[in-house]
N, CA, C and O of each residue as an XYZ file, in Angstrom:
604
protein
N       0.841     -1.177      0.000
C       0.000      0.000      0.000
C       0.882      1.235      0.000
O       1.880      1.243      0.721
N       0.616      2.157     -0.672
C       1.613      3.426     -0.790
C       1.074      4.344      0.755
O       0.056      4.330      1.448
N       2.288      5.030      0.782
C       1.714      5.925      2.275
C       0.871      7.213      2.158
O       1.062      8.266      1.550
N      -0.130      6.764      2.952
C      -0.676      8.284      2.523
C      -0.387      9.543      2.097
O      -1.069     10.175      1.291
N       0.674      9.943      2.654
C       1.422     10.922      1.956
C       1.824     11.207      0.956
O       2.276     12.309      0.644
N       1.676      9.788     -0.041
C       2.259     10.291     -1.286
C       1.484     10.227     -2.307
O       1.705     10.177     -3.517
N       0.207     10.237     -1.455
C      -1.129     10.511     -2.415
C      -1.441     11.607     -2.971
O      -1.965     12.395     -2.184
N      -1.273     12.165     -4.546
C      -1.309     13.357     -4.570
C      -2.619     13.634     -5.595
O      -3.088     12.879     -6.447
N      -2.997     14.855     -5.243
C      -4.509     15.331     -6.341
C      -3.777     15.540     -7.985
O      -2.754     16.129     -8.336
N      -5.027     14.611     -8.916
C      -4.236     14.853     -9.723
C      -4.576     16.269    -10.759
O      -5.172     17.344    -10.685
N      -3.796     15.498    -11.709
C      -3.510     17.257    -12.266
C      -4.920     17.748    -13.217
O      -5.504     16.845    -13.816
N      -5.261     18.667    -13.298
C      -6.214     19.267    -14.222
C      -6.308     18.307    -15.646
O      -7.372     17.751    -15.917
N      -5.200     18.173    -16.461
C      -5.390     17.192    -17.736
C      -5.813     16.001    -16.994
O      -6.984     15.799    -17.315
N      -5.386     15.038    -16.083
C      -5.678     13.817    -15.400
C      -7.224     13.995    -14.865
O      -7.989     13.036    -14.964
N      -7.587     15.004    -14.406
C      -9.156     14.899    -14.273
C      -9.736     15.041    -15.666
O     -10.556     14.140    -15.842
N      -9.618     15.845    -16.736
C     -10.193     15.733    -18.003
C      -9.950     14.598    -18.617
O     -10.974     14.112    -19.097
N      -8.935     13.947    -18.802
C      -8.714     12.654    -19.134
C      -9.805     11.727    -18.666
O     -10.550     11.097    -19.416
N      -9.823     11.708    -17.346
C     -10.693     10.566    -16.626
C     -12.103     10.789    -16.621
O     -12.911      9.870    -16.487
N     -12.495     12.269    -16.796
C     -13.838     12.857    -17.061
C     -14.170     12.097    -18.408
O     -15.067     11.258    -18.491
N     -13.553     12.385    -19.196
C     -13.642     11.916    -20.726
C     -13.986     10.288    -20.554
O     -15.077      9.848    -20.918
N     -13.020      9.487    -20.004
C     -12.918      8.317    -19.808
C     -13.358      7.218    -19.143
O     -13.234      5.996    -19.223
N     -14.282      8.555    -18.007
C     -15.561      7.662    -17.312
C     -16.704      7.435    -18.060
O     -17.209      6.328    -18.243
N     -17.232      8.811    -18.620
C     -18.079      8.947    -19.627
C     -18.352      7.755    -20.836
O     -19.478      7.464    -21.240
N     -17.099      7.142    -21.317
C     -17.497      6.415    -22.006
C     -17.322      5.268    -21.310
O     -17.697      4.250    -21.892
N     -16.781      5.121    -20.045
C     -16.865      3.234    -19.938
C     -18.307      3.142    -18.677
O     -18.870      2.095    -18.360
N     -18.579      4.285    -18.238
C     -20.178      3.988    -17.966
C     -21.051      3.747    -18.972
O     -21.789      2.772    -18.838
N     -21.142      4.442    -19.992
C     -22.278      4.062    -20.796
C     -21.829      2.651    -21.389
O     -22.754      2.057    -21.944
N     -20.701      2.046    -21.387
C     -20.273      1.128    -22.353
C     -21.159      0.036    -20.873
O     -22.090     -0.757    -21.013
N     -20.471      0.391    -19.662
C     -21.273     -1.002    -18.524
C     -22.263     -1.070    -18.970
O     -22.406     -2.117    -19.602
N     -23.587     -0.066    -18.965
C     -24.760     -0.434    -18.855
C     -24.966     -1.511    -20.423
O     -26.062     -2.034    -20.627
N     -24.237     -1.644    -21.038
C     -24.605     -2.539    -21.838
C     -23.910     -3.917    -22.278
O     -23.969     -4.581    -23.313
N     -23.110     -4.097    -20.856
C     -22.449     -5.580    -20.887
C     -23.142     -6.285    -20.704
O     -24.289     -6.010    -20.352
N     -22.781     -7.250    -20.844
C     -23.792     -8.686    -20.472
C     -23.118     -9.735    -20.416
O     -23.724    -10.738    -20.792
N     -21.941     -9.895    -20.039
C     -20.950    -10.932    -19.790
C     -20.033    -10.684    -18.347
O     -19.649     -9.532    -18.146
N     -19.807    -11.363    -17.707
C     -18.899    -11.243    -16.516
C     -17.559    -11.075    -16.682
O     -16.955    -10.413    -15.838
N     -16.896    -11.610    -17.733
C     -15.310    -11.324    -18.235
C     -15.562    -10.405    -19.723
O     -15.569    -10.937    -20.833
N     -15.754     -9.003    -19.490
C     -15.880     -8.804    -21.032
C     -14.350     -8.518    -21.364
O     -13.625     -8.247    -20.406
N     -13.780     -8.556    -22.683
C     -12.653     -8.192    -23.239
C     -12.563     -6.822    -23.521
O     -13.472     -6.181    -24.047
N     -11.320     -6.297    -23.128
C     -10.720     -4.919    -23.611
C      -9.745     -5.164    -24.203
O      -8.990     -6.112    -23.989
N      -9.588     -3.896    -25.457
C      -8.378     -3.887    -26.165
C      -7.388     -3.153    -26.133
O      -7.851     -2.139    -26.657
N      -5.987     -2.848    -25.812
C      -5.093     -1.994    -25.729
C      -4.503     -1.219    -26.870
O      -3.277     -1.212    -26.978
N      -5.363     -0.462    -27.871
C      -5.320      0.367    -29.077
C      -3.427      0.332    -29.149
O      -2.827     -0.171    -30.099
N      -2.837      0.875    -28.128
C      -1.555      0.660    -28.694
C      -0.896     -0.215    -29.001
O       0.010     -0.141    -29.831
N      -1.349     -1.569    -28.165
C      -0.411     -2.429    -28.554
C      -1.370     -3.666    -29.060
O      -0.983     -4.810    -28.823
N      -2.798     -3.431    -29.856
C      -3.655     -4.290    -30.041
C      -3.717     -5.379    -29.133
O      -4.582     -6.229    -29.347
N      -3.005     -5.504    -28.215
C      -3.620     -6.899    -26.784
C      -5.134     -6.604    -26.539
O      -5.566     -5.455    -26.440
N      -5.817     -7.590    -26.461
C      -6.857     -8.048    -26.142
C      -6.691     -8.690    -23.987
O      -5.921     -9.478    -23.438
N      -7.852     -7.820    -23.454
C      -7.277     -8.493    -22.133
C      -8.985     -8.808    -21.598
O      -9.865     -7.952    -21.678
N      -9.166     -9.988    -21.140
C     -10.240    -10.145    -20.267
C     -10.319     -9.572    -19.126
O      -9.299     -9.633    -18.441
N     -11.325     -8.961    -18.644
C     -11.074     -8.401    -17.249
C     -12.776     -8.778    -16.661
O     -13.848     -8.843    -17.262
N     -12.452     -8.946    -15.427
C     -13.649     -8.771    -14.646
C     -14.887     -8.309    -14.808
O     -14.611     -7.237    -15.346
N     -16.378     -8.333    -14.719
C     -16.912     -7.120    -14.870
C     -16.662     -5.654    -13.588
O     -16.572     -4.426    -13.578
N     -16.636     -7.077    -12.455
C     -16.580     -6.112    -11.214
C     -15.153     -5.510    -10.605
O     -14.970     -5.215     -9.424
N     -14.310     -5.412    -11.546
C     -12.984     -4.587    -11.970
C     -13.276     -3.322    -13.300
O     -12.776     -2.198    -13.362
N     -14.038     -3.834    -14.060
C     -14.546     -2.603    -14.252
C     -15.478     -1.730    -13.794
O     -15.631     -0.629    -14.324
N     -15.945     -2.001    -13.116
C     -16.856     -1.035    -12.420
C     -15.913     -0.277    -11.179
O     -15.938      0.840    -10.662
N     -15.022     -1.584    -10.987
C     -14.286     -0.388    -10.101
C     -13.197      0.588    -10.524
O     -12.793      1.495     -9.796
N     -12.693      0.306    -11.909
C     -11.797      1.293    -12.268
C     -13.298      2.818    -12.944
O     -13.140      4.039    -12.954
N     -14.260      2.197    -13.284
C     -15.348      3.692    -13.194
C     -15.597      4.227    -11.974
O     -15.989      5.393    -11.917
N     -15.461      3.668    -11.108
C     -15.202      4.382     -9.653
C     -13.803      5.379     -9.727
O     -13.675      6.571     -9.446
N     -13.061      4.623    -10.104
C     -11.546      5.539     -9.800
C     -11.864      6.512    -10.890
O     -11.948      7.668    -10.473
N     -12.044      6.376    -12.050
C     -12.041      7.776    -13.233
C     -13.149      8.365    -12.551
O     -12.897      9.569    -12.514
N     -14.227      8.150    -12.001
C     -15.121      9.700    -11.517
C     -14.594     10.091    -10.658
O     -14.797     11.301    -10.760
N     -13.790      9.884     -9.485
C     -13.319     10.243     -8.663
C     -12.041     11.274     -8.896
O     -11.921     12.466     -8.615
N     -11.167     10.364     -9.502
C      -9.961     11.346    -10.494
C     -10.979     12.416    -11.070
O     -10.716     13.469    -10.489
N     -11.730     12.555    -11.707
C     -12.138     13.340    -12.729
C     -12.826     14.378    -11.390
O     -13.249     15.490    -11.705
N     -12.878     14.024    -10.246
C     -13.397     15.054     -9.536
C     -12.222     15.891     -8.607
O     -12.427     16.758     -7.757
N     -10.880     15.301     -9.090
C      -9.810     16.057     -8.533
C      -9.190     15.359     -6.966
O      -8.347     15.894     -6.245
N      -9.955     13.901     -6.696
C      -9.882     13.160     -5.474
C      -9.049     12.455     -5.580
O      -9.054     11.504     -6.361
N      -7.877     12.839     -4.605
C      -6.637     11.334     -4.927
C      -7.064     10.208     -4.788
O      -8.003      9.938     -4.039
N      -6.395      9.311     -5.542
C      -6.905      8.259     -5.287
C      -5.969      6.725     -4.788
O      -4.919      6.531     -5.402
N      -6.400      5.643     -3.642
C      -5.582      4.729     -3.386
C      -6.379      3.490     -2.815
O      -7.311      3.471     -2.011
N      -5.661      2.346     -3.544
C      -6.961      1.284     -3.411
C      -6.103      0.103     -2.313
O      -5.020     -0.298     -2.740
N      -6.383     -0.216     -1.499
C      -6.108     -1.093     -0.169
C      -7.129     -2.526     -0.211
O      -8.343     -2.591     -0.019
N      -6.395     -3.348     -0.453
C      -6.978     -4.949     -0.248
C      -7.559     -4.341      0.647
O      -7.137     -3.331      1.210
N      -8.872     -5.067      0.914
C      -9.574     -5.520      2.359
C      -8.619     -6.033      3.723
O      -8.470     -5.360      4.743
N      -8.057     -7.302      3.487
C      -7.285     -7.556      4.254
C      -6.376     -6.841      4.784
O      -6.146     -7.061      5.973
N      -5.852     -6.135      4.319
C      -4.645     -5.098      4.702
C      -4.499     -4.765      6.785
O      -5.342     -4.388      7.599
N      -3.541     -5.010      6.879
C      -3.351     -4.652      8.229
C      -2.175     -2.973      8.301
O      -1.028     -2.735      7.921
N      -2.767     -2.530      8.679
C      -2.124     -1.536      8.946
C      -0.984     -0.836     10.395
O      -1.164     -1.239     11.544
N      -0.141     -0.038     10.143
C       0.390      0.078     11.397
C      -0.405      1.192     11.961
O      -1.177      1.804     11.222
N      -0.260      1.554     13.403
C      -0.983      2.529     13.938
C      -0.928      3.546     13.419
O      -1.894      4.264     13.160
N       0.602      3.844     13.105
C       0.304      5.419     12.158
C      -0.129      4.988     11.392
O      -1.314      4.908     11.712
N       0.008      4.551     10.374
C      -0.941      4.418      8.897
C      -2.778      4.788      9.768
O      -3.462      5.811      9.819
N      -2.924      3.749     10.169
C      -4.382      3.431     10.760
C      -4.796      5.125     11.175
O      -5.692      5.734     10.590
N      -3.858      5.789     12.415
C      -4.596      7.088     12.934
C      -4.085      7.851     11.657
O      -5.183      8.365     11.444
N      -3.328      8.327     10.666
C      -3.470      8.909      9.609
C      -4.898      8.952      8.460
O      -5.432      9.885      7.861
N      -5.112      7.815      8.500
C      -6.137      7.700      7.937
C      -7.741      7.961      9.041
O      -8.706      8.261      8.338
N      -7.926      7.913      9.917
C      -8.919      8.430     10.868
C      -8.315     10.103     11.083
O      -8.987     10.716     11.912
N      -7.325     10.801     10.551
C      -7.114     11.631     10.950
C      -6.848     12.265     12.729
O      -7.318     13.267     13.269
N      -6.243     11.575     13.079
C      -6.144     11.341     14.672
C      -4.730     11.353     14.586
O      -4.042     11.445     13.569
N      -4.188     11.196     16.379
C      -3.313     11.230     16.664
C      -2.470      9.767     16.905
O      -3.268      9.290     17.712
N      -1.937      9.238     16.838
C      -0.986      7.938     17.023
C      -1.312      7.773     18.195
O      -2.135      6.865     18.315
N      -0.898      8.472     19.530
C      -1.335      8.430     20.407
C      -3.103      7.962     21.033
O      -3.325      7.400     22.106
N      -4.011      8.333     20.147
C      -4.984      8.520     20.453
C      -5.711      7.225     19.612
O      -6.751      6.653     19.942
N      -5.075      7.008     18.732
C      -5.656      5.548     18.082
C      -5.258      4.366     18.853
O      -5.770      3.250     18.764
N      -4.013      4.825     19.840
C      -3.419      3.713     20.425
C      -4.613      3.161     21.935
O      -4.828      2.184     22.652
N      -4.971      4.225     21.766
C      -6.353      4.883     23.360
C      -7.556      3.749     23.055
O      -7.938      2.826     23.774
N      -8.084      4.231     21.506
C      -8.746      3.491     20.905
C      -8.867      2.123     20.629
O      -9.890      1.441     20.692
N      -7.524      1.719     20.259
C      -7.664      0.090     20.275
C      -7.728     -0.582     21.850
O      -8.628     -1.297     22.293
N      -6.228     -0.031     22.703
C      -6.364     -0.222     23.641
C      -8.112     -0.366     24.635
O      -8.398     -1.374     25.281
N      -8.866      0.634     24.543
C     -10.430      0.762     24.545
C     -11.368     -0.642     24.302
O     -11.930     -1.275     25.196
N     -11.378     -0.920     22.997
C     -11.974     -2.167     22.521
C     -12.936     -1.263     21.315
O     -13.965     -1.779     20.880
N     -12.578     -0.161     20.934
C     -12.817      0.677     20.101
C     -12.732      0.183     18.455
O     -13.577      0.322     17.570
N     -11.515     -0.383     18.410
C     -10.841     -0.875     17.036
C     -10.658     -1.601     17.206
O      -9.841     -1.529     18.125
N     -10.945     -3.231     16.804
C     -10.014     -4.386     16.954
C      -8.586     -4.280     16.189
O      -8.344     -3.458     15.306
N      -7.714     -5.224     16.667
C      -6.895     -5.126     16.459
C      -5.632     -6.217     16.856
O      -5.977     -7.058     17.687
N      -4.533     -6.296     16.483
C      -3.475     -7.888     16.797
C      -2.565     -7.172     17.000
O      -2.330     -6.003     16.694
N      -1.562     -8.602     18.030
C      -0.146     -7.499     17.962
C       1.039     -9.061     17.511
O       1.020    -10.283     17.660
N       1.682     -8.309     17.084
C       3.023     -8.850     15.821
C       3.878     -8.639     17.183
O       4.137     -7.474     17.487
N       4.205     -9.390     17.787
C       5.287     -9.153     19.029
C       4.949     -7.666     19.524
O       3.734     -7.572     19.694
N       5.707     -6.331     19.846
C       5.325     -5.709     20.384
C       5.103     -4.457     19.522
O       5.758     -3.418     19.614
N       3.876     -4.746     18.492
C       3.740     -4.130     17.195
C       2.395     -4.604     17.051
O       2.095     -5.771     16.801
N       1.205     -3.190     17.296
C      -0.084     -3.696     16.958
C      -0.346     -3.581     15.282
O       0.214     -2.851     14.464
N      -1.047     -4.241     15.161
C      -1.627     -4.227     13.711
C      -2.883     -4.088     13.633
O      -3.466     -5.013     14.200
N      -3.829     -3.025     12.990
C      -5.050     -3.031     12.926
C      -5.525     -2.984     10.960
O      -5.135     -2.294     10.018
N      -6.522     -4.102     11.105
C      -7.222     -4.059      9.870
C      -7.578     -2.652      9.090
O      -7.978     -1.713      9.778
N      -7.481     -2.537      8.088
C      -7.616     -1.477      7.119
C      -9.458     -1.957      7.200
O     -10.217     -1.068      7.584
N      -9.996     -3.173      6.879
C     -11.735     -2.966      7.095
C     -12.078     -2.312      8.652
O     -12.971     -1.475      8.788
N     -11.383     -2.728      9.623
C     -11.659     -2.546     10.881
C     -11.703     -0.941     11.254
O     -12.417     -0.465     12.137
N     -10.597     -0.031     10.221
C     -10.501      0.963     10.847
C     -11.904      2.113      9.860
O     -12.574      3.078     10.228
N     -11.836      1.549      8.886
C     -13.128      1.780      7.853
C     -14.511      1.613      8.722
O     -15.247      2.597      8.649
N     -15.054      0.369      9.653
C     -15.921      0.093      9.738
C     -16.259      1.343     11.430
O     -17.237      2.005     11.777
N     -14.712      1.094     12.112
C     -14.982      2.394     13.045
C     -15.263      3.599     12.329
O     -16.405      4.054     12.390
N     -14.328      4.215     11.618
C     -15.237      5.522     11.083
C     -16.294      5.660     10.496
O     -16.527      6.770     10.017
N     -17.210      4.652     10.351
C     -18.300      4.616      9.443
C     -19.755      4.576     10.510
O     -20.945      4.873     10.398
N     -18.686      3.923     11.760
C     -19.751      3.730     13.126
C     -19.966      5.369     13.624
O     -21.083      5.882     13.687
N     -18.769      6.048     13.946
C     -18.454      7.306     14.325
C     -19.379      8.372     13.330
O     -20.138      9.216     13.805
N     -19.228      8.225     12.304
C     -20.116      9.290     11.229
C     -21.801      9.033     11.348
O     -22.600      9.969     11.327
N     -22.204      7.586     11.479
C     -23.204      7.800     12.059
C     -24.059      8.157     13.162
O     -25.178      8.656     13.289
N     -22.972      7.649     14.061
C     -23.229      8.919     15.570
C     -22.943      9.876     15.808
O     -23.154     10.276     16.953
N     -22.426     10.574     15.012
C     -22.581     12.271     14.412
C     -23.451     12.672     14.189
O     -23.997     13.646     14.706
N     -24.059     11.510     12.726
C     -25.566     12.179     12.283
C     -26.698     12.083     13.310
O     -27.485     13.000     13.548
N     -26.700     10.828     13.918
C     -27.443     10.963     14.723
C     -27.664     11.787     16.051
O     -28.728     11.860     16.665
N     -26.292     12.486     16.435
C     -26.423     13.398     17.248
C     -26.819     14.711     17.053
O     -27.186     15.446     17.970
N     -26.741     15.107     15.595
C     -27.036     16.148     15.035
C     -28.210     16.321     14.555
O     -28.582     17.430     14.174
N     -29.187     14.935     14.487
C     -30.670     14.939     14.110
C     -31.424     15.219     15.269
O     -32.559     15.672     15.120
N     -30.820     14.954     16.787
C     -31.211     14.548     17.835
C     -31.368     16.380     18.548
O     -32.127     16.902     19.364
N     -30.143     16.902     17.663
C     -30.401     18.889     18.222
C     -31.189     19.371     17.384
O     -32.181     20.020     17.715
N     -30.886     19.141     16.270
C     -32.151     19.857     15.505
C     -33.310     19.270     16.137
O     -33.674     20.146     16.921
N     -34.053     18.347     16.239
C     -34.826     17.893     16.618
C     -35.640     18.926     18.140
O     -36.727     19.484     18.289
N     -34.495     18.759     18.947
C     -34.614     19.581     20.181
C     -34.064     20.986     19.547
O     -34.425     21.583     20.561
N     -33.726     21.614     19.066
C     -34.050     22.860     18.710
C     -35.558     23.290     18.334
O     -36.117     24.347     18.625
N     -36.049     22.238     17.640
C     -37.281     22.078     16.668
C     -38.421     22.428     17.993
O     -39.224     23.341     17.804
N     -38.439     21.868     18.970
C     -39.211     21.681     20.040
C     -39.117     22.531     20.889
O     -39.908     22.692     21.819
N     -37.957     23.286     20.621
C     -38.094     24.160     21.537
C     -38.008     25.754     20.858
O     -37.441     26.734     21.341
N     -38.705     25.660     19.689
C     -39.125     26.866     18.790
C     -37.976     27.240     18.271
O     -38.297     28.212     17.587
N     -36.664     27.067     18.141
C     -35.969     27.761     17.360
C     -36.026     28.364     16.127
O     -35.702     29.488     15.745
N     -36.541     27.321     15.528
C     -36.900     26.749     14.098
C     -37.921     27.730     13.350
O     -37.757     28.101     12.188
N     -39.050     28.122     14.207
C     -40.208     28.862     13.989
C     -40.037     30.509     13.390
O     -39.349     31.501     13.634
N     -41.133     30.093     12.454
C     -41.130     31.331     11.554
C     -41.433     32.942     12.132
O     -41.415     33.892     11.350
């Protein structure tokens, strides 16, 4: 896996490129009908079978590029080190260490070297964003009730 850091936004031609290039391999999905369809490499005429559900994920990566979003793709499996892990939660090393320690993040240790899952640290921030929203439905709500809101 490359380090976050050296993920960079790409360049203005690289989003037009991929703008261009999503455009046509979405409309081309909606009309597959095979699970391995073949692509051809115009430069070097190779013919390559690919996945369907590899192409759908490289139309994920061109809209994304094309929206100026770096981009970096991590097996599932992936274990990460703590920095990697609190880099990516945007946290402190320290404070992810709080977290696993907690029962917050699962997580293994490699002799005296934790390792936490790249799904694991995905599935905590995904827990966390929804108890955001829900804390934030929960004030409006009580704002709502208690006339803020009112015209």
């Amino acid at each position: 896996m490359n380090n976050l850091e050296e993920l960079k936004k790409p360049t203005k031609q690289e989003q037009k490129t991929a703008m261009e290039s999503y455009d046509a391999l979405s409309a081309m999905l909606d009309q597959l009908d095979t699970a391995n369809p073949e692509i051809e490499i115009t430069e070097t005429e190779q013919k390559i079978k690919i996945p369907l559900r590899a192409l759908k994920l490289l139309a994920t990566i061109l809209k994304a590029t094309s929206q100026g979003k770096p981009i970096s793709i991590v097996p599932i499996a992936t274990e990460l080190t703590t920095q990697a892990a609190a880099e990516l939660l945007g946290c402190s090393r320290p404070h992810l260490v709080k977290l696993l320690e907690s029962g917050e993040i699962a997580f293994t240790k490699v002799g005296k070297h934790r390792r936490v899952k790249f799904e694991d640290v995905m599935e905590y921030k995904a827990r966390k964003r929804k108890e955001r929203e829900e804390h934030l439905m929960e004030m409006m709500r009580a704002d709502e009730e208690s006339g803020l809101y009112d015209s």
